[in-house]
Each structure stands twice: as C-alpha cells, then as structure tokens.
N, C-alpha and C positions, 0 to 999 in steps of 0.2 A: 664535653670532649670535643676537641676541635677536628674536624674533617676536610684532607687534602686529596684534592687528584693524582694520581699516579705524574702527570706531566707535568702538574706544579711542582714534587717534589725530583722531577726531574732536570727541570727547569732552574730551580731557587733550592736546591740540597743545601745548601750552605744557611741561608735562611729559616729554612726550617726544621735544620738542626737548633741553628740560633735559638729558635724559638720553644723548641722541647726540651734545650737545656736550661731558659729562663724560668717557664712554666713549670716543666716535670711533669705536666698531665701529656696523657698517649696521645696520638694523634693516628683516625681511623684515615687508612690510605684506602680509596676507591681506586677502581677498574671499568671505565664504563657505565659507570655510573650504581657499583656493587663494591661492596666491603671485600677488598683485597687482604689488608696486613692492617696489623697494629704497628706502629714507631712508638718505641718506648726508652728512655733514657736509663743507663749501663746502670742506677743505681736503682733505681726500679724493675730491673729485672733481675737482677741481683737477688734483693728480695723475694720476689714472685717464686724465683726457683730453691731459695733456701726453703722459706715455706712449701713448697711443694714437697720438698723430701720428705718434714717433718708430717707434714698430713702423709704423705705414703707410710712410712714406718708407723706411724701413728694404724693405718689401715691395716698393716701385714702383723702388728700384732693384736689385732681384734679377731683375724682371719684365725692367727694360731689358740687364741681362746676357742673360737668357736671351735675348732679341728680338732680342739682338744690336746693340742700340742705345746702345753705350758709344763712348766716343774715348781715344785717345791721350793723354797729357800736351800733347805738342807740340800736336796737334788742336786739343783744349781750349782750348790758350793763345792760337791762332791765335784761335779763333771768337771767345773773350773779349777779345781784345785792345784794342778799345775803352774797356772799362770797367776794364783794368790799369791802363793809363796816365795 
C-alpha cells in the first residue's frame, strides 16, 4: 500500500488521484507522521460498502436466530400472505 503526506496530497491532488485511479490500491494518508485517512477509489468503496451491508444482514439474522426470533415456512407465509398474492 502506498503512503502519502497530508501536504503531498495537498500539494499534487491531482497527481495522486492520477495515481489511485491507475493503481486502484488505497493510499494511507499521514498526519504528522500517523495514519490519518485512507484514499480509496469510487469503485473500491463501492464495494467495500455493498459488502458491508451483506455481512450486516448476514449479522442481524444470526442475532434473530439466537433471540429466537425466526418463523416457520408456513409462519412466514401466513404473515406474508398479503403481499403473495
């Protein structure tokens, strides 16, 4: 992973977008010599954030097994029955 300065990327923005559109890999921005931000290109976080959703619902329904808050097939079709039809 390549690592820029806060002042290089203020400095050469233009450049080092250049260069994280060529690549695609993130680019750690310091502060002082500490890990400020990550720069990451629109289709790489893209990503990052569809899969996030999918690992959250993936999370919120292990929560509702554990909680005991699952239904049946039939249940389900019962409740939904509305919007089957």
């Amino acid at each position: 992973m390549k690592t820029e300065l806060v002042t290089t990327l203020k400095r050469h923005a233009t450049r080092v977008l250049a260069d994280l559109r060529d690549s695609g890999e993130p680019i750690l921005i310091t502060e002082h010599g500490k890990p400020s931000a990550y720069l990451v290109d629109v289709d790489s976080y893209e990503f990052m954030r569809r899969r996030m959703q999918i690992l959250e619902g993936i999370s919120r329904g292990e929560r509702a097994i554990i909680e005991d808050r699952t239904f049946s097939q039939a249940e389900a079709r019962k409740k939904m029955k509305k919007w089957l039809d």
